[in-house]
N, C-alpha and C positions, 0 to 999 in steps of 0.2 A: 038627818043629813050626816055622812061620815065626813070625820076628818080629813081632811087632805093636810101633809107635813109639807112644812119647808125643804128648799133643798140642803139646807143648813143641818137641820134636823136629821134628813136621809142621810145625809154623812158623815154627822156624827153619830148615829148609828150605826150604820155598817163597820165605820172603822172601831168600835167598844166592838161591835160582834170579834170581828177579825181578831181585833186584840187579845179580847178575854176569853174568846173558844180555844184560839192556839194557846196561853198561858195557862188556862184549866189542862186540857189534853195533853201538854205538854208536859205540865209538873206533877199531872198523874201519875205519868207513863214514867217517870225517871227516878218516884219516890216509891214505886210499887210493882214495879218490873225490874230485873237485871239489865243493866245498861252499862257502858263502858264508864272509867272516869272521866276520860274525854267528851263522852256525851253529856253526861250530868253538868258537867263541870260550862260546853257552852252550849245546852240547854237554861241552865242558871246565869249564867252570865247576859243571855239573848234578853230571858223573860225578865232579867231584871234590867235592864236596856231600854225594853219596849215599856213594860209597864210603869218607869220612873216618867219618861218622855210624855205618855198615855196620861196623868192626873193632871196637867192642863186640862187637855180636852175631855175629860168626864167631869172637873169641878165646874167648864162652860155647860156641858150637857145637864148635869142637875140642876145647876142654877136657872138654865130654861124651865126643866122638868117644872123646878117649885114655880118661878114667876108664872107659868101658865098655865097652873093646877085652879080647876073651879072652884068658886064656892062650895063647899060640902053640902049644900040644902043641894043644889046644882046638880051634883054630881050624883047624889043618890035620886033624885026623880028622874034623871036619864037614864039609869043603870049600869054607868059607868064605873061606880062607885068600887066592885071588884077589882077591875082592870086599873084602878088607878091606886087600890091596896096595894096588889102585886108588886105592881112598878117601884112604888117607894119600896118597898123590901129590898127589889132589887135591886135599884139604886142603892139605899143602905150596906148594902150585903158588899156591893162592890168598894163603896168607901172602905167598911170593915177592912175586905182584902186588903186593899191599898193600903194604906195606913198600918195596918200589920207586917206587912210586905217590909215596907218601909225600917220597921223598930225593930223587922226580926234578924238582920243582917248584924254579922260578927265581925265584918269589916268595911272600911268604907263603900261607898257604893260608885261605880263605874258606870258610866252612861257610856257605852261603845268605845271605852278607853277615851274620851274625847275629856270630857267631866267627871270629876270626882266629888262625891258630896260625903262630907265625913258620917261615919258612922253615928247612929241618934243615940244609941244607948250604951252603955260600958257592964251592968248590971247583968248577969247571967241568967240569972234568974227570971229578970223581965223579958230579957230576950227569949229565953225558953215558953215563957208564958204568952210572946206574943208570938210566937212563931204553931203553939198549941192554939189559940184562937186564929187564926191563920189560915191553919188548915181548915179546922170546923168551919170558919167563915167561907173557903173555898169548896167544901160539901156544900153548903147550906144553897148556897150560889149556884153552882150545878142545879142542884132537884129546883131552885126556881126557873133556872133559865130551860129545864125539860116542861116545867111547869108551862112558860110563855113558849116555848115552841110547841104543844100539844095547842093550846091556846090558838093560835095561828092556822092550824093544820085544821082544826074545827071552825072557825071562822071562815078559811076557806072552803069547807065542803059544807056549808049553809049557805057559801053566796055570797058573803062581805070581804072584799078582796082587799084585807088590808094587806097582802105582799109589793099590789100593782100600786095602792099608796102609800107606800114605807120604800118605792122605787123612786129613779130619776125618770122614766120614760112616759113620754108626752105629759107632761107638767103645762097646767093652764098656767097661766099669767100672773092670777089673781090666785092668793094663796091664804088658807085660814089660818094656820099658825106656822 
């Protein structure tokens, strides 16, 4: 029997997609393309806006992830046991970002000019270091998330439609996680 997700789960789903595809693509496009300063500058300011806002609802999201992760005997005699490697990576991979996101700013941090959260480190050096795993942690993140979207795309052309359940449309009552 496939999973069917909560609707809790679908949307905090979709909104990490939304989130973390715009803030990947976006700080692609601005660290390796010619762009105005004007761009860069509230390209930078947006992504660090959204993704400060954003670690609430990924620390709820993993926190479900692990509470309702199977047993390991479980989960490798069902052969789920890939897909639920994967996921922790990705998970991880996304802390990573975050958390480097965070240590790699050179001055305090602006939440939509609304909040200010003082800057975490004063050390140049760590900032450069974490700003270097950062990046690497934001590549690594990509090639998984091309990973779990090829994932998806072969799932569906076998028949298991986990699109229509990882959706909110016609949702039974009774729901398994």
């Amino acid at each position: 029997m496939h999973v069917l997700y909560s609707g809790r789960r679908v949307l905090l789903h979709w909104l990490s997609a939304v989130i973390i595809l715009w803030a990947l693509a976006s700080g692609f496009y601005v660290t390796y393309y010619p762009v105005s300063a004007s761009t860069e500058h509230w390209v930078g300011s947006l992504n660090v806006s959204l993704t400060t806002l954003f670690i609430p609802f990924f620390s709820w999201r993993a926190w479900l992830f692990v509470r309702e992760l199977e047993p390991r005997g479980a989960a490798r005699a069902s052969g789920k046991g890939l897909a639920t490697s994967v996921h922790a990576l990705i998970y991880l991979s996304i802390g990573v970002v975050l958390v480097t996101g965070v240590l790699m700013m050179k001055s305090a941090i602006s939440v939509f000019g609304l909040v200010r959260i003082p800057q975490p480190l004063s050390d140049l050096s760590l900032i450069e270091l974490a700003n270097t795993i950062h990046t690497l942690s934001c590549a690594v993140l990509s090639a998984l998330i091309a990973l779990h979207l090829c994932a998806v795309v072969w799932h569906e052309l076998s028949g298991r439609r986990v699109v229509r359940r990882m959706s909110l449309a016609k949702r039974p009552r009774v729901m398994l996680r």
